[in-house]
C-alpha positions as CSV (number, residue, x, y, z in Angstrom):
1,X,0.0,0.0,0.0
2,X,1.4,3.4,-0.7
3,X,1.2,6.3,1.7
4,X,0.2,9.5,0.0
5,X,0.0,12.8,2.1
6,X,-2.4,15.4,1.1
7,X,-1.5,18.9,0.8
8,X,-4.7,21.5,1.4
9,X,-8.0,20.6,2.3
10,X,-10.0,22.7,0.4
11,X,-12.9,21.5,-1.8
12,X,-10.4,19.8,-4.4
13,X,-8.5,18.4,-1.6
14,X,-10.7,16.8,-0.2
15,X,-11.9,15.4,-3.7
16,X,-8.0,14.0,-3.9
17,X,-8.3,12.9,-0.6
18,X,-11.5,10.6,-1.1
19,X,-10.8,9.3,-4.6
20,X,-7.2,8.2,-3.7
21,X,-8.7,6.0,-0.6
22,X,-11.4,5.1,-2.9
23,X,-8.8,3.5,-5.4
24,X,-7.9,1.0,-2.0
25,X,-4.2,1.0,-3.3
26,X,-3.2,3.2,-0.9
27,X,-3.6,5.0,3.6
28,X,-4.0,8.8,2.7
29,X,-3.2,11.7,5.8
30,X,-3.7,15.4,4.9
31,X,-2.9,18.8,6.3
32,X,-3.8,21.7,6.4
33,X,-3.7,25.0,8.4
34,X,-7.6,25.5,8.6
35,X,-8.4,23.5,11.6
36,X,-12.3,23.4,10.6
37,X,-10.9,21.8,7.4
38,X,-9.2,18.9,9.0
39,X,-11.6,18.2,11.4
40,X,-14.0,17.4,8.7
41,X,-11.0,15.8,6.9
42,X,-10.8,13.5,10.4
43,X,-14.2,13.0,11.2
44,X,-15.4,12.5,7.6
45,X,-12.9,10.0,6.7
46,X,-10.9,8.5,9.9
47,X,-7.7,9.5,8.3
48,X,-4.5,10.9,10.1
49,X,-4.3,14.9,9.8
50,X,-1.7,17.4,10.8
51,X,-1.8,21.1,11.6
52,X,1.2,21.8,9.3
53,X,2.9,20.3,6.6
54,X,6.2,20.8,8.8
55,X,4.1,18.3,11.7
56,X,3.2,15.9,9.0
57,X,6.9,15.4,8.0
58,X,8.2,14.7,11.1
59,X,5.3,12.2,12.6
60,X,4.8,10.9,9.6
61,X,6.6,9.2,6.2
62,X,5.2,9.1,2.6
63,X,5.7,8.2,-0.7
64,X,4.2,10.9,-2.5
65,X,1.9,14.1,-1.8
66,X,-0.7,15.6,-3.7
67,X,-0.3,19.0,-3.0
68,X,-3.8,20.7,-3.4
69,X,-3.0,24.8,-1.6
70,X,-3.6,27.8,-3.8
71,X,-1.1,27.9,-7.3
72,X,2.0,30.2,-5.5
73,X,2.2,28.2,-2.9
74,X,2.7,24.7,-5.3
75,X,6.3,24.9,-6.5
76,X,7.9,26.0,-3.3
77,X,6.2,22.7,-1.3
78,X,7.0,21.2,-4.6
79,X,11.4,22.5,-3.6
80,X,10.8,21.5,-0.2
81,X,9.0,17.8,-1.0
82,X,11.5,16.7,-3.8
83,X,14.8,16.3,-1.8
84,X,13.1,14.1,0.8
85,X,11.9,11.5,-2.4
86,X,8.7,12.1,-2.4
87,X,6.7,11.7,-5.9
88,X,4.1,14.9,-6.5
89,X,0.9,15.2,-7.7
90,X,-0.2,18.9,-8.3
91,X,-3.2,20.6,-8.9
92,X,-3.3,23.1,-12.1
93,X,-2.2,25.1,-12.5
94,X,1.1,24.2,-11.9
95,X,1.9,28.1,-10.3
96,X,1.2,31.4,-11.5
97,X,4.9,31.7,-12.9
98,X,7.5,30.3,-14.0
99,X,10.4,31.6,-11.6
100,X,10.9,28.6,-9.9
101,X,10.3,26.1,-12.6
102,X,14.2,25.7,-13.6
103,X,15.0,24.7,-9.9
104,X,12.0,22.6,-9.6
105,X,13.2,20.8,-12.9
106,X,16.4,20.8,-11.6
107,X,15.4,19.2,-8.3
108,X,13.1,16.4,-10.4
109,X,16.3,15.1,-12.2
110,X,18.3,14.7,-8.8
111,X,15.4,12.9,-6.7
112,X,14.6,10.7,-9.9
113,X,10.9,11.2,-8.8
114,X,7.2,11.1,-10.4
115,X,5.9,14.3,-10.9
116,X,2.2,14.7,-12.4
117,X,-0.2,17.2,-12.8
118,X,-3.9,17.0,-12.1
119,X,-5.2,18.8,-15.4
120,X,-8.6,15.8,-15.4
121,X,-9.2,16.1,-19.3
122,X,-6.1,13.3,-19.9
123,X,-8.5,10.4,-18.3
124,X,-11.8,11.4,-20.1
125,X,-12.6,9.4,-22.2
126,X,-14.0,11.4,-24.7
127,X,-10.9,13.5,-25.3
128,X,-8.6,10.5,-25.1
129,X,-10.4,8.7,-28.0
130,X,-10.7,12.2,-30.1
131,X,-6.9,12.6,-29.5
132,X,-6.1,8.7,-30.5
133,X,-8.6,9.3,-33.6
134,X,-6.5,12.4,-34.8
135,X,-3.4,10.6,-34.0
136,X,-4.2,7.7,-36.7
137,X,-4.1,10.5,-39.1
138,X,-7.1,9.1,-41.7
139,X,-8.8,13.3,-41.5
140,X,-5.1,14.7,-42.6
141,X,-3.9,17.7,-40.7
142,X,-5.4,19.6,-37.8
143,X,-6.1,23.3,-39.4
144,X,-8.3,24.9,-36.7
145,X,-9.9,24.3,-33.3
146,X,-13.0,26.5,-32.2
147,X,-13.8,26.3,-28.0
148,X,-17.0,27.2,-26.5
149,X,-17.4,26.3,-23.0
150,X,-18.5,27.7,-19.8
151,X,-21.1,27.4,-16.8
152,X,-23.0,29.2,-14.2
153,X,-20.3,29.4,-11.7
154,X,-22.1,30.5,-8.2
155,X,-24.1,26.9,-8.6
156,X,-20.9,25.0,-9.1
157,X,-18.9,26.4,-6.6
158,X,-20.7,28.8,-4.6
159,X,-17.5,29.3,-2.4
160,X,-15.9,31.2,-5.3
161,X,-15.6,34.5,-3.8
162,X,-13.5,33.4,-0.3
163,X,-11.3,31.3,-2.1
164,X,-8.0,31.6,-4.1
165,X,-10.5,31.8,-7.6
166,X,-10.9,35.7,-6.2
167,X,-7.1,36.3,-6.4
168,X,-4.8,36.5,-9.8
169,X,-1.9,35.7,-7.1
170,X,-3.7,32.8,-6.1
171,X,-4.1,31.3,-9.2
172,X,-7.7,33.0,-9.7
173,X,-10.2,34.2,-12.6
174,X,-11.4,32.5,-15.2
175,X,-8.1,32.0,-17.5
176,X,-6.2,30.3,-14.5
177,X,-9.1,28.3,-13.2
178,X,-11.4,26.9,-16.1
179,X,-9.9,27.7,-19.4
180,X,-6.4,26.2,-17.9
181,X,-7.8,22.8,-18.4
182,X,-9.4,23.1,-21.8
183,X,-6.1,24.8,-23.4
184,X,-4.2,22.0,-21.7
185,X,-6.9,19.7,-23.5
186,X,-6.1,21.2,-26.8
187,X,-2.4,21.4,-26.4
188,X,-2.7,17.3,-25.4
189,X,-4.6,17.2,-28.6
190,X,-2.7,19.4,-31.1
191,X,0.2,20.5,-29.6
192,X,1.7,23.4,-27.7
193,X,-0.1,27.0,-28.1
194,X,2.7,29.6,-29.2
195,X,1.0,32.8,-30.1
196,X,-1.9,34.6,-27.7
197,X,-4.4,37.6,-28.4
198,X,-6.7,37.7,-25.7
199,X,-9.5,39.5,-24.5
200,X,-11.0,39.2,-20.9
201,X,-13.4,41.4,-18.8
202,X,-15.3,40.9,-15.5
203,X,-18.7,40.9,-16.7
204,X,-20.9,39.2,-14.1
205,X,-19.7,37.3,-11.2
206,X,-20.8,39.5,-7.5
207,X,-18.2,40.0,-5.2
208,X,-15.1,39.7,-7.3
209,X,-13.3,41.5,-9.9
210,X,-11.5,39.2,-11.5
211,X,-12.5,37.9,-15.4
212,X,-15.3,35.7,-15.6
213,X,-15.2,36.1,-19.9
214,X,-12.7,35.2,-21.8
215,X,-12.1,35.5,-25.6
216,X,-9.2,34.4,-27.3
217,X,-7.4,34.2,-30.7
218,X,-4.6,32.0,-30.5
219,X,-2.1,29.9,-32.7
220,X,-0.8,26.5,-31.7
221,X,2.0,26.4,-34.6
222,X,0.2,26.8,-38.0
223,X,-3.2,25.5,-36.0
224,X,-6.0,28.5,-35.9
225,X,-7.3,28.5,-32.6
226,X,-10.5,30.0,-30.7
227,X,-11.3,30.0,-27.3
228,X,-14.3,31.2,-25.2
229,X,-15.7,30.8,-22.2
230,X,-17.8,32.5,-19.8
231,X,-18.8,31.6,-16.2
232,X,-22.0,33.3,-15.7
233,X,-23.8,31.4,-18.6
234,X,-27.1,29.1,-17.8
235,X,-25.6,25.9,-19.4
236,X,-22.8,23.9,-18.1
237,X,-21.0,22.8,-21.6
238,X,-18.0,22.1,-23.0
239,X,-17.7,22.0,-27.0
240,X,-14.6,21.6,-29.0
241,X,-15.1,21.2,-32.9
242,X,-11.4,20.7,-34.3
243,X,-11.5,20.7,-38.5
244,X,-9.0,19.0,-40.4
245,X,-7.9,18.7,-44.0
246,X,-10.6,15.9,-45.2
247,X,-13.0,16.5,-42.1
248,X,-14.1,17.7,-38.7
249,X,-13.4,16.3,-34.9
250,X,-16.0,17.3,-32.3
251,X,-15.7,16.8,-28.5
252,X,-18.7,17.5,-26.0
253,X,-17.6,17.5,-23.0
254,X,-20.7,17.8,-21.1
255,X,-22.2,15.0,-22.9
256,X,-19.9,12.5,-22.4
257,X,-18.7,11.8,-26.1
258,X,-16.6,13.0,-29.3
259,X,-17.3,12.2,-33.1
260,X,-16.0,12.4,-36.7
261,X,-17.6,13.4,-39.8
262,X,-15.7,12.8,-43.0
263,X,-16.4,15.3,-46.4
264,X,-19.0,14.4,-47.9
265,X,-20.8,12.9,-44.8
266,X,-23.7,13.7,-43.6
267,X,-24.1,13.4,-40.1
268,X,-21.4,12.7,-37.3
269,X,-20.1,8.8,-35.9
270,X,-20.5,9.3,-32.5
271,X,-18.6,7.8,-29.7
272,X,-21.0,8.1,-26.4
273,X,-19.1,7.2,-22.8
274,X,-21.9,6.2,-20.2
275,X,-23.0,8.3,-17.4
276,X,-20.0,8.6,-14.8
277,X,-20.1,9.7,-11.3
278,X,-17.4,13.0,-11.4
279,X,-15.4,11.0,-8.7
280,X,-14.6,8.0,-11.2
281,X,-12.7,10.1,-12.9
282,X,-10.6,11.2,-9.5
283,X,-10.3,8.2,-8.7
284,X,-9.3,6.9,-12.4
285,X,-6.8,9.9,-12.3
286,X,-5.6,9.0,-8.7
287,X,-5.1,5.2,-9.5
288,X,-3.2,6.6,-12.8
289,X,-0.6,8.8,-10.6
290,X,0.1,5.7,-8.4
291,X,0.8,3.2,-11.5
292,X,3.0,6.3,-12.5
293,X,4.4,5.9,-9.3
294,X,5.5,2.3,-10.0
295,X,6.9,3.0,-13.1
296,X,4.2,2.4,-15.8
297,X,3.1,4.7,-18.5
298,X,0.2,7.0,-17.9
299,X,-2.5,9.9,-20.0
300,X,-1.6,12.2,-17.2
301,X,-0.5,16.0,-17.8
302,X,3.6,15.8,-17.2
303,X,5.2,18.4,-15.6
304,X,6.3,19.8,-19.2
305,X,3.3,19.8,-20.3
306,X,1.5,22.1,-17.5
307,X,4.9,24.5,-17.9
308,X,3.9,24.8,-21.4
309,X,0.2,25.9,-20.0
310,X,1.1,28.2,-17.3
311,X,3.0,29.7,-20.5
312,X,-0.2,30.5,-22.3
313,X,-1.8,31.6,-18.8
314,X,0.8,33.9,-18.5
315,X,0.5,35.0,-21.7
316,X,-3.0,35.7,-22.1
317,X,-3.0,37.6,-18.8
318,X,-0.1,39.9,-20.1
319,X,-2.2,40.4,-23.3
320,X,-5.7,40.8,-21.4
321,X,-4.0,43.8,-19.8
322,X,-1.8,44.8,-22.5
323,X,-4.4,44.7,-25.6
324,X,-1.5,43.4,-27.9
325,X,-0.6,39.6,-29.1
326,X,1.9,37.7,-26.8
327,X,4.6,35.3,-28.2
328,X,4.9,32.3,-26.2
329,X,8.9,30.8,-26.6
């Protein structure tokens, strides 16, 4: 059995927390500063919980941590964790910049350890059999990607506005918190973004003033890309149509499935997952890390691959307050 150490017991730490026990591969502890938080961690779920990370290193010896506190605070536990051996699983995104990522890369090749991060959209099925569809190659060449997705946040996390999501510093608004996962989906999909426009306001969310719209124009190589996304909206959906060179890709998220239709066609093939219970794919994504852990291969996002998106987070932020196109090396 492994031991895995939880980091932050917030709402997604506590979704880490139960889908790892739920995988039974593995005894789970967590910390956290909020006292209220880890009594409901300990009476909830009978597990081992600390006051500080500092007290759950010295009573206590892991394998890995999953380290679930606001996006500044991941790659210096991330500094501090490595040295000791420990594997990481981090929640997106990775940080809010990329100052410390050459000495936590750095730190990675010396402990030899598994590093992950939690962007969910590598273990749905419906983007994993899109990508492996595009991958055989039979529509020809990816030539542009629209996004439109989005939800009516205060229903889905009604917490929003006492918790990092109303700080940029924290890893907040809309472009760090929801469209961080679907540009990591489309990265997964058709590679690394490398040119931003965007355009992002507060339009309707009470009691912050971060951006709750996004629009953006973006290149992924010689890939046309759209994004938008609001978080006000009254449905909660997810829709990427990617078009290719002899037919068209699309993914809907929020119903579980992704087709192709050829030229010439005249409907889509549909591929339709069942209905899922959202912790299945925690605790897929969980039981994923710790066969990573063991050395097998794994869909999940590698640490490369969420420095690449915190490059287009950092981008589009610099060009949401900038007005101009960003570059992204």
């Amino acid at each position: 059995m492994h031991s895995i150490l939880i980091i932050g017991c917030g709402s997604i730490g506590e979704r880490h927390l139960r889908c790892f026990r739920n995988t039974g591969r593995c005894v789970v502890a967590a910390c956290d500063t909020n006292p209220k938080l880890l009594e409901a961690m300990e009476k909830g779920y009978g597990v081992a919980v600390f006051r500080s990370l500092d007290e759950a290193l010295e009573k206590g010896r892991y394998d890995a941590a999953v380290i679930c506190t606001p996006a500044h605070l991941h790659l210096p536990i991330a500094l501090k964790l490595l040295p000791l051996g420990l594997h990481l699983f981090i929640e997106k995104p990775l940080a809010i910049d990329t100052a410390l990522v050459p000495e936590v890369r750095a730190a990675m090749a010396k402990a030899e350890a598994r590093v992950a991060v939690a962007y969910v959209y590598h273990l749905m099925p419906w983007i994993s059999g899109a990508r492996e569809y595009l991958l055989k190659g039979e529509l020809g060449k990816v030539l542009h990607v629209s996004s439109s997705s989005g939800q009516h946040f205060p229903t889905y996390r009604p917490a929003y506005r006492d918790i990092y999501y109303a700080k940029h510093e924290q890893g907040g608004g809309a472009i760090q918190d929801a469209l961080t996962h679907i540009v990591n989906a489309v990265e997964w999909l058709i590679g690394p973004c490398t040119r931003v426009y965007c355009d992002a306001a507060h339009q309707a969310l009470e009691g912050v003033t971060v951006e709750d719209t996004v629009n953006v124009s973006a290149r992924h190589g010689e890939v046309l890309v759209s994004y938008a996304l609001t978080q006000f909206q009254a449905p909660n959906e997810n829709t990427l149509l990617i078009h290719c060179e002899h037919g068209s890709v699309k993914i809907e998220i929020h119903e579980r499935r992704w087709g192709f239709m050829k030229h010439g066609e005249a409907g889509w093939t549909w591929d339709v997952t069942p209905p899922l219970e959202r912790d299945e794919l925690f605790t897929a994504q969980a039981s994923a890390f710790m066969d990573e852990m063991e050395g097998m291969a794994t869909p999940l996002a590698t640490f490369e691959e969420a420095v690449q998106t915190l490059k287009f987070n950092q981008a589009a932020l610099r060009s949401a307050a900038s007005g101009q196109a960003v570059e992204i090396s």
